[in-house]
N, C-alpha and C positions, 0 to 999 in steps of 0.2 A: 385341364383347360386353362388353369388361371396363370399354369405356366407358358402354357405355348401364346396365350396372352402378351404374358411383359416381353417374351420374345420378341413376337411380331411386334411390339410397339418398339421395342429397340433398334431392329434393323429398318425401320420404317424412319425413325428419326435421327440414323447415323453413330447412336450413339458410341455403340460398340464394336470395339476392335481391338481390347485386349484377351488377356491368357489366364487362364488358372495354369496352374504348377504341382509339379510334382517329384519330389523328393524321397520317395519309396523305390521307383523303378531305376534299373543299373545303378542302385547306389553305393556299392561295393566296388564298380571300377576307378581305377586312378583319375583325378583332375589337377591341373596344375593350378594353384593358386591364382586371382586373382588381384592382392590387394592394393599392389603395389601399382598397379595400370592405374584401376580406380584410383588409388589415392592422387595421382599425378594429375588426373582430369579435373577430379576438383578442386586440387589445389594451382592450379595453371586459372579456372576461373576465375579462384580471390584473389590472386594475383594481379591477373589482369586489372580487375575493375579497382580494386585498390589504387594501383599504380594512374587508370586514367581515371581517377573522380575528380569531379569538379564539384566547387561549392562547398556547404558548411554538414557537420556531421548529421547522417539522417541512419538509424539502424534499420527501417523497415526497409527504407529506397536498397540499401544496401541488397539485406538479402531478398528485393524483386529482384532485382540484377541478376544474383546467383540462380535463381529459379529460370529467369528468361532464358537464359546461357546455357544450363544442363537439364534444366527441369525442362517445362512446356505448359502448353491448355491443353495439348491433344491428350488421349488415352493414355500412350504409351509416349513415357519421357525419353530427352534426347539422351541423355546418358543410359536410361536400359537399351533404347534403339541399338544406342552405339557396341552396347556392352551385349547385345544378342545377334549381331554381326561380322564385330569386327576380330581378326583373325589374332590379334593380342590378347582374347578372351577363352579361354580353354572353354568349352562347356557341354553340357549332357543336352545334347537335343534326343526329346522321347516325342516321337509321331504319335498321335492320339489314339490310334487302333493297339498302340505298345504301351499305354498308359495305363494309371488305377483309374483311367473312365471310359476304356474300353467297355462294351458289350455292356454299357447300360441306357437303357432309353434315350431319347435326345428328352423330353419330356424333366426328366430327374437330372441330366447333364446340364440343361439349357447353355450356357454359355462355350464349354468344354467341347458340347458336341459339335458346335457350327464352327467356332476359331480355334479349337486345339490347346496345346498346352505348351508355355513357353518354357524355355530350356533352363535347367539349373545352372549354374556357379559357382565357385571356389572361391568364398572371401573371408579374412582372419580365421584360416582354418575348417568356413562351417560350409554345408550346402546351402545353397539360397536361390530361390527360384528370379532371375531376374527381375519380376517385377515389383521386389523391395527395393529396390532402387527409386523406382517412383515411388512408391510410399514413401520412401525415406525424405522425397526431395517435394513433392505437394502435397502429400496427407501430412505433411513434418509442419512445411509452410502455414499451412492452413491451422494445424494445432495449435503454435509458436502465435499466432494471431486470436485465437481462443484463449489461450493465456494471459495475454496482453490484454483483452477484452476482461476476463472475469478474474486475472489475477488470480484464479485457484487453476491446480493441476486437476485436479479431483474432476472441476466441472468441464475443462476442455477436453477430458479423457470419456467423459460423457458423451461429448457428440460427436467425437471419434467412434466409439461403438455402435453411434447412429449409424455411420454410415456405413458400416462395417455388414450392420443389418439390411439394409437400405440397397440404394439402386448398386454403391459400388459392390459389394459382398453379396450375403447369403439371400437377397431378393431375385438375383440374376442368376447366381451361379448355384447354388442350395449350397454354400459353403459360408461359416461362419468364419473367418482365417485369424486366429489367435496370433498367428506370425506378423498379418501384415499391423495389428493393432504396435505390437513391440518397434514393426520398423516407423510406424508414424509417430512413435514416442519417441524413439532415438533420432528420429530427423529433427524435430522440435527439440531436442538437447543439442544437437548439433548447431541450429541456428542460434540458440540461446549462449552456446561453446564460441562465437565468432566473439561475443562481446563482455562477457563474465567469464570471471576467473574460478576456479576449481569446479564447473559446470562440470568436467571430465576432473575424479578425484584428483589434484598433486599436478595438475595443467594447469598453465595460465589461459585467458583469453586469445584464442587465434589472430584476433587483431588490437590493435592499439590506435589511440585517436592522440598526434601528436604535433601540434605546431599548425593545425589545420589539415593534417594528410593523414590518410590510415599507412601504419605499418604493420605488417605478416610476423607477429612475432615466434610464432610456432606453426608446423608446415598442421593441415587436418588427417587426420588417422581413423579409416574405416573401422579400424582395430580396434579403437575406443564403443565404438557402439555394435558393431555386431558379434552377435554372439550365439549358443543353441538354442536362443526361440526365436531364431529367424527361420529356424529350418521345420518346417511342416510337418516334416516324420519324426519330428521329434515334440515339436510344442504341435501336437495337433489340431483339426480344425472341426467345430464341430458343424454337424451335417443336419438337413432339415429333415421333414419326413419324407418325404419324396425321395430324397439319396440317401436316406442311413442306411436301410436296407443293404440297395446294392452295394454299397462301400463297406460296408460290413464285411459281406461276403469276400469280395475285391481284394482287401486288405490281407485276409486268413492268407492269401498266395505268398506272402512274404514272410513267413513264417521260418521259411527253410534259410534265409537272407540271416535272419536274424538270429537264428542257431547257430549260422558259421562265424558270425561278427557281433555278437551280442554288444557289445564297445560302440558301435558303432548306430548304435538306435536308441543313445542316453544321454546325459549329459552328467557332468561331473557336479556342477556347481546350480540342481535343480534348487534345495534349499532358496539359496541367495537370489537365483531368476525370480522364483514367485515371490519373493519380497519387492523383488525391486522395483514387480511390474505389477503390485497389490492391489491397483487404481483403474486397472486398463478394462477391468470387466471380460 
């Protein structure tokens, strides 16, 4: 009941109209890379707003701009909008009846069962379900400003988990998403990468403040931040009570996937990941 609850108060207040994801099913057939589209849209962004700024240096006005431009308020940001439609984007769309939330309850689904599951992608190599995209561009924003506020990463990566628990994560969806926490840490190094130098190891700062103007010293590179815990079948999500159960079971189907392409369900560089991301909870 306390599920079909926050349901009905959701579609009651608009709230939702995003995707859970998934990264288990046809993950074996080919995708053409993405990274390189992506990188061109956001760097066509800083471009732009660099080239028309007016007035004296501001880094937050900065990156609202970049947010306004790709990012959004709505749900679903204009850059995953763009990157779950447009025909420069390879991607796995899986219909929710062909999903791992197939044949279970809408009750234990809640969000999965009413909007479906948005499509994955091919970026620096990894699966990625589009909507790290938005993670990466306002749960990043919004981190990048928790920072700024308490000056520790430690305690911004706190209320990151909040909401992770909270209305956007596992209170909606019974998903706890370990991936989207990595991609709102890497969006926050991203925004921090616009104005500090070795943010990204052996990189300078993407821009420079010179004479009163910003200059694009270095073009931005998705390749710098994503990596295999973006991908959900691999940095897994953990489940409440309500869906362990059936994802449990769900999961066992992929069994025979993982016998033919064992490579393909690991990461190389697990060690280093959990170091890196030691904070994220």
């Amino acid at each position: 009941m306390r599920a079909l609850a926050i349901i009905a108060t959701l579609l009651v207040s608009g709230t939702v109209c995003a995707y859970e994801t998934d990264q288990f099913s046809n993950r074996l057939q080919p995708l053409e890379d993405s990274t390189q589209v992506l990188n061109e849209r956001v760097n066509q962004s800083i471009a732009d707003i660099a080239a028309h700024w007016r007035g004296d240096r501001d880094d937050s006005h900065f990156i609202d701009k970049i947010y306004f431009d790709i990012g959004g308020l709505h749900w679903v940001d204009k850059l995953e909008s763009w990157a779950m439609k447009s025909p420069e984007v390879d991607r796995l769309a899986t219909p929710r009846r062909e999903s791992i939330y197939a044949g279970h309850p809408v009750w234990a689904t809640r969000v999965a069962a009413l909007f479906g599951v948005g499509p994955t992608i091919k970026v620096n190599g990894q699966l990625i379900g589009s909507d790290k995209l938005g993670h990466f561009l306002s749960q990043g924003r919004k981190f990048w400003r928790r920072w700024q506020r308490y000056d520790d990463e430690a305690q911004a990566a706190e209320q990151s988990a909040f909401t992770e628990r909270a209305l956007f994560g596992q209170l909606t969806t019974g998903s706890y998403s370990n991936a989207d926490l990595v991609a709102n840490f890497e969006g926050y190094r991203f925004y921090r990468s616009l104005f500090e130098d070795q943010v990204v190891p052996g990189k300078p700062a993407i821009l420079a403040w010179r004479e009163g103007h910003w200059v694009v010293q270095r073009p931005f590179d998705f390749a710098d931040h994503v990596n295999a815990y973006w991908d959900e079948a691999i940095n897994v999500n953990d489940f409440d009570a309500l869906l362990h159960d059936h994802m449990r079971q769900r999961l066992q189907d992929f069994c025979t996937d993982f016998r033919a392409e064992p490579g393909a369900w690991s990461s190389q560089d697990e060690a280093a990941l959990k170091q890196r991301y030691s904070e994220l909870q």
